[in-house]
C-alpha positions in Angstrom: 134.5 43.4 56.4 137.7 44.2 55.9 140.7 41.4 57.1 144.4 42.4 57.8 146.7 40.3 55.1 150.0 42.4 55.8 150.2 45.6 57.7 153.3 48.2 58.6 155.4 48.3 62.2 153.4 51.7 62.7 150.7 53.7 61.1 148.3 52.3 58.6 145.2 52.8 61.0 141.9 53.2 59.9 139.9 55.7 61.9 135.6 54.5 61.8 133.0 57.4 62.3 129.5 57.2 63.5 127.0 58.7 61.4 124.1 58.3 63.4 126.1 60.0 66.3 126.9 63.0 64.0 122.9 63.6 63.3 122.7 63.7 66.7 125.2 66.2 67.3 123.3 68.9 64.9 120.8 71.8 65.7 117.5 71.2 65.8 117.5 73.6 62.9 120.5 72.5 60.4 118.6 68.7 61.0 115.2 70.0 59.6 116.9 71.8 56.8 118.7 68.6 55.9 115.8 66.5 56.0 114.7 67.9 52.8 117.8 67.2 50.8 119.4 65.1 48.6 122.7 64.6 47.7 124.6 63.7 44.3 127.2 61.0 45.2 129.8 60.3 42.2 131.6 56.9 42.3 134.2 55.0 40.0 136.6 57.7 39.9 138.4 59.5 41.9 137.2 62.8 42.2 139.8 65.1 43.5 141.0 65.0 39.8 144.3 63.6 40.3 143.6 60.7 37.8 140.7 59.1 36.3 139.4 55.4 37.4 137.5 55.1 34.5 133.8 55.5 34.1 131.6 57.3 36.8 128.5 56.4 38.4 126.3 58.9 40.2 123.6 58.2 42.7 121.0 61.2 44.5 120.0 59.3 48.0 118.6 61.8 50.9 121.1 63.3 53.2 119.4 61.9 55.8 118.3 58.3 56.2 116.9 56.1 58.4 118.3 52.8 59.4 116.0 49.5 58.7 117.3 47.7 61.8 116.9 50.6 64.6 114.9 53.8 62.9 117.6 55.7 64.1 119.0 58.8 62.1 122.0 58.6 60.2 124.1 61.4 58.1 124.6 60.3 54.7 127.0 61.7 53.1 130.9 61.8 52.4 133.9 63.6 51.1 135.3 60.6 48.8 131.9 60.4 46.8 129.4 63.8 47.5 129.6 66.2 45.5 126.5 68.3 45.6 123.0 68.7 46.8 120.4 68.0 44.4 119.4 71.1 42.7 122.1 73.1 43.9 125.3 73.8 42.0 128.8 72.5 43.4 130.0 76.4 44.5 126.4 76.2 46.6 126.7 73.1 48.3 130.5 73.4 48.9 130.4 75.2 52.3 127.7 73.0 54.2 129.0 69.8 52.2 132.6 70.7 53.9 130.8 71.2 57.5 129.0 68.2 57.5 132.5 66.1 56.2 134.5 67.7 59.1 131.7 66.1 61.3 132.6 62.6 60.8 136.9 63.0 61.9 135.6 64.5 65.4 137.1 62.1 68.3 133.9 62.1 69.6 132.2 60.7 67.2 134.6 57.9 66.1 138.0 56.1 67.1 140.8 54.9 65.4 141.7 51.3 64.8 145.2 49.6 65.0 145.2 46.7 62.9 147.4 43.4 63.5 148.3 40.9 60.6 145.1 39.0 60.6 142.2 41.4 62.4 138.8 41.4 60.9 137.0 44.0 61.3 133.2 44.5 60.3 130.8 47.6 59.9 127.7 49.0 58.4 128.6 51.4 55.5 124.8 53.0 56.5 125.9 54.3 59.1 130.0 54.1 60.1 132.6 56.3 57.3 135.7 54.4 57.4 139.0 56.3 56.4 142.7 54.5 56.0 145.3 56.4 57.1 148.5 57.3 54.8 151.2 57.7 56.9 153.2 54.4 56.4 155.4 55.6 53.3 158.0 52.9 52.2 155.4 50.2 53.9 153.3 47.6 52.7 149.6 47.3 53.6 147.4 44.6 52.1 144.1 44.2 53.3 141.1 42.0 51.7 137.6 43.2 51.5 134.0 41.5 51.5 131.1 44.0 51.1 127.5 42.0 51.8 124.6 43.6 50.3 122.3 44.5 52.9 119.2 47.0 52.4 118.3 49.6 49.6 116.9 52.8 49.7 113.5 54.0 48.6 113.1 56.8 46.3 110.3 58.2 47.7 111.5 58.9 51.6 114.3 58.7 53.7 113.3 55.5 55.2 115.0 52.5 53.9 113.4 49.2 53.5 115.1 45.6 53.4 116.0 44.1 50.2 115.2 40.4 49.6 118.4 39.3 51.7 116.7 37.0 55.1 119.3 36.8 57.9 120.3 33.4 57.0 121.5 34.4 53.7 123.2 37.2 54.7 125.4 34.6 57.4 125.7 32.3 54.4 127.1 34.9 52.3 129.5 36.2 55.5 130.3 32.3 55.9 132.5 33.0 52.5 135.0 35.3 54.6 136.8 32.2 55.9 137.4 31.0 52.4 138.7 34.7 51.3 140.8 35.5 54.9 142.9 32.3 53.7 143.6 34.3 50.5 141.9 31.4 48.3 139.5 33.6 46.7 139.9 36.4 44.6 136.7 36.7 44.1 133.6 36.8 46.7 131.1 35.4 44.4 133.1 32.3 44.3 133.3 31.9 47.8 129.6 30.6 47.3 
């Protein structure tokens, strides 16, 4: 969830991708071929080496995964944390990494968000890619963020199985949003 605390006149956006609708939109073949992978996501820093955030966590998760709630196909992967396939070097996986990222910015596959001060808006990380937009130089934009943990992913296939969070303590944990929209919590854990 992400809620609008102060956004600029114009610009700011944020544009949401389906991942499920980009699986669909491959070849029969390139979707068997990724079906077998896995990919090497790197977090905690950013990785275009313009600076270092610190410390870096990597995670392998299949390319391809299936969603807990509907079965259907989703593409996982993206440009701010991918950056290989398991088993291949970085110079191997650069050129299908960068076709599947130009996937997720088609129009088609997306659209683009104009936030007001005080919009909320809500998504699955499964299976929407979310990107802000840069093009409000000399503006402010302050947005607050709750992430609920939802499902996990097995190691052994691309299904995905629920974790120990019921419905009703996922809406107690999304309850805490009120508290944290006001700006009263800094924290989401304390909004328990």
């Amino acid at each position: 969830m992400l809620y609008a605390v102060e956004v600029p006149e114009a610009g700011g956006d944020t544009l949401f991708s389906s991942s499920v609708a980009a699986y669909s939109g491959l070849s029969p073949g390139l979707k068997r071929t990724l079906e077998s992978l896995r990919a090497v996501h790197q977090f905690g820093a950013f990785r275009r080496g313009e600076f270092d955030a610190g410390p870096t966590v990597e995670a392998t998760h299949p390319v391809i995964i299936r969603l807990p709630e509907s079965g259907k196909r989703a593409l996982y992967v993206g440009a701010n944390a991918t950056i290989q396939f398991e088993g291949w070097t970085r110079e191997e996986s650069r050129g299908l990494l960068q076709y599947l990222f130009c996937l997720a910015p088609r129009p088609e596959f997306g659209c683009r968000y104009r936030w007001q001060k005080g919009s909320l808006a809500i998504w699955d990380n499964f299976q929407v890619l979310h990107y802000a937009t840069n093009d409000y130089a000399g503006h402010r934009r302050s947005m607050q963020r709750l992430t609920v943990e939802m499902s996990v992913f097995s190691e052994d296939t691309c299904d995905e199985h629920r974790s120990e969070s019921s419905a009703a303590s996922i809406l107690e944990r999304v309850s805490a949003v009120q508290s944290i929209t006001r700006g009263h919590v800094k924290n989401p854990s304390e909004a328990r």
